[in-house]
FIKOL-27974 format. One line per 8 residues: number of its first residue (from 1); for each residue x, y, z of N, C-alpha, C. Coordinates in steps of 0.05 Angstrom, whole numbers, plus 5000, padded with zeros to 4 digits. Atoms other than C-alpha are relative to their C-alpha. Example, Ala and Ser with C-alpha at 12.3 -4.5 7.8 and 13.67 -1.06 7.14 Angstrom:
# residues 2
1	5018,4976,5000,5246,4910,5156,5018,5024,5000  4984,4976,4999,5273,4979,5143,4985,5022,5014
# end
This chain:
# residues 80
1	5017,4977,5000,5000,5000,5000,5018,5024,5000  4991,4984,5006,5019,5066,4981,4990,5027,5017  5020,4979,4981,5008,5120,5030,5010,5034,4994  4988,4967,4998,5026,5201,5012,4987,5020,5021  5011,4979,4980,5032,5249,5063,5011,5031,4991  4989,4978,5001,5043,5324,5055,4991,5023,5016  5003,4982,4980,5052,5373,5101,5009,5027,4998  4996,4969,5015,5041,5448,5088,5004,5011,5037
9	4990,4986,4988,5076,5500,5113,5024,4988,5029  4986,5007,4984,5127,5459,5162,5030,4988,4975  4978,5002,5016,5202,5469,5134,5007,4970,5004  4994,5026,5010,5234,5405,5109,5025,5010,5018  4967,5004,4996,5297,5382,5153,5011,4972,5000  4998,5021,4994,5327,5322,5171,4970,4990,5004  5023,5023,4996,5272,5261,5165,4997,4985,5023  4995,5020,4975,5302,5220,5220,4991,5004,5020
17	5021,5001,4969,5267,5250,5283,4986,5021,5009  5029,4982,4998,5208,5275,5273,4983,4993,5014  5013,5007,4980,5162,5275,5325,4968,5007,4984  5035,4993,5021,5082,5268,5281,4980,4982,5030  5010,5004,4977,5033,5272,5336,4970,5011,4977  5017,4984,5014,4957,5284,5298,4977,4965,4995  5030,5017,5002,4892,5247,5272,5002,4997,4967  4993,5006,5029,4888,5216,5198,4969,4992,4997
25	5029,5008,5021,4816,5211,5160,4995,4997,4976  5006,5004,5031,4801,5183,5101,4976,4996,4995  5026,5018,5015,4741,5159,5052,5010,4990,4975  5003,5020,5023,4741,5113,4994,4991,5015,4988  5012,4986,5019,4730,5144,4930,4995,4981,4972  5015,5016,5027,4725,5094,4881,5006,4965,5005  4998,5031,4997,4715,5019,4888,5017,4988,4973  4993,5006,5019,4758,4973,4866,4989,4982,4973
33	5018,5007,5020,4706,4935,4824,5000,5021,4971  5000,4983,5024,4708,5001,4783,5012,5010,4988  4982,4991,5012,4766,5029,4780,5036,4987,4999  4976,5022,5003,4813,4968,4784,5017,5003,5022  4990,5004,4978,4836,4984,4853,4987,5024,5014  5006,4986,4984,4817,5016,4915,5004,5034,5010  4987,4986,5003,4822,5087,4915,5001,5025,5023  5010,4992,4984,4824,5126,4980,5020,5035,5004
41	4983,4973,4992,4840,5201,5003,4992,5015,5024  5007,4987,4969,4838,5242,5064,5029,5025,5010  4988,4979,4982,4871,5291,5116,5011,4993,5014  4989,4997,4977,4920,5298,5171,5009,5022,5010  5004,4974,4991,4920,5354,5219,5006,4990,5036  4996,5004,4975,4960,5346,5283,5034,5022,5004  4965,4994,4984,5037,5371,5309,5025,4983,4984  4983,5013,5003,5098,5357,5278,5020,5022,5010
49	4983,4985,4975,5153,5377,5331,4994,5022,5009  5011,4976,4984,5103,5412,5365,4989,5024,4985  5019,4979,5013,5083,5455,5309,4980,4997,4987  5032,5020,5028,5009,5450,5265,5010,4990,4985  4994,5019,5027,5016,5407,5213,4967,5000,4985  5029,5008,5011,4953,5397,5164,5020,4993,4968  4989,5025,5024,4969,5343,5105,4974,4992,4979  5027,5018,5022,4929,5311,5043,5018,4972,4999
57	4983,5030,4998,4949,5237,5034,4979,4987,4973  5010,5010,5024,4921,5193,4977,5007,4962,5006  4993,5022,4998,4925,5119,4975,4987,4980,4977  5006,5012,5017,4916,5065,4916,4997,4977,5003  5003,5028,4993,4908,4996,4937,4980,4977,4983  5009,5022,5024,4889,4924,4901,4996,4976,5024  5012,5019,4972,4856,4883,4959,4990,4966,4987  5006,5036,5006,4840,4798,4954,4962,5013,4981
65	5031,4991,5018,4775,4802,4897,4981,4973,5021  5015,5004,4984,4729,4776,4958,4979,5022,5002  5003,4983,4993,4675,4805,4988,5012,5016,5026  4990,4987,4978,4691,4869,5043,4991,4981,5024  5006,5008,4976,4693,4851,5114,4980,5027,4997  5020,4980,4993,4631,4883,5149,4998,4990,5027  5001,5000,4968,4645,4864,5219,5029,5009,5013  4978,4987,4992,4700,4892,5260,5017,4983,5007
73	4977,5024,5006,4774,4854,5255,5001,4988,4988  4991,5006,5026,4757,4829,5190,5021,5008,4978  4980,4987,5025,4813,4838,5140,4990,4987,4976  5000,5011,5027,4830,4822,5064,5028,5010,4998  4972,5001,5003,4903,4815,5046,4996,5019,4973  4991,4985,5027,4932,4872,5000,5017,4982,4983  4984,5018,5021,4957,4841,4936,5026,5018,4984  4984,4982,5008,5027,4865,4910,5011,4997,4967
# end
């Protein structure tokens, strides 16, 4: 799975120790039935070393062709 994060307005330094303290929401935007993989996008909006942070993220995923779980701790293995 492919996860993008970007974070406005917080300068780029060293990667290695960053402290990301915040909340991540997504929705599904296109099933993969339709658009040949799962296609999801959303927000993050918390602290990174203590300063705001607010992010977009995106994610593409190709999940087992089952149906969804619909009870909680159901999975489906991502396919690579």
């Amino acid at each position: 799975m492919l996860v993008l994060v970007c974070f406005v307005a917080t300068p780029m330094a060293s990667a290695s120790d960053r402290q990301i303290q915040g909340q991540v929401a997504g929705v599904e935007i296109c099933i993969q039935q339709f658009c040949g993989q799962a296609i999801f996008v959303g927000t993050f909006q918390g602290t990174v070393d203590g300063r705001p942070a607010f992010g977009y993220w995106t994610a593409a995923v190709r999940h087992e062709d089952a149906p969804l779980p619909d009870e909680q701790g159901e999975t489906l293995d991502i396919e690579s």
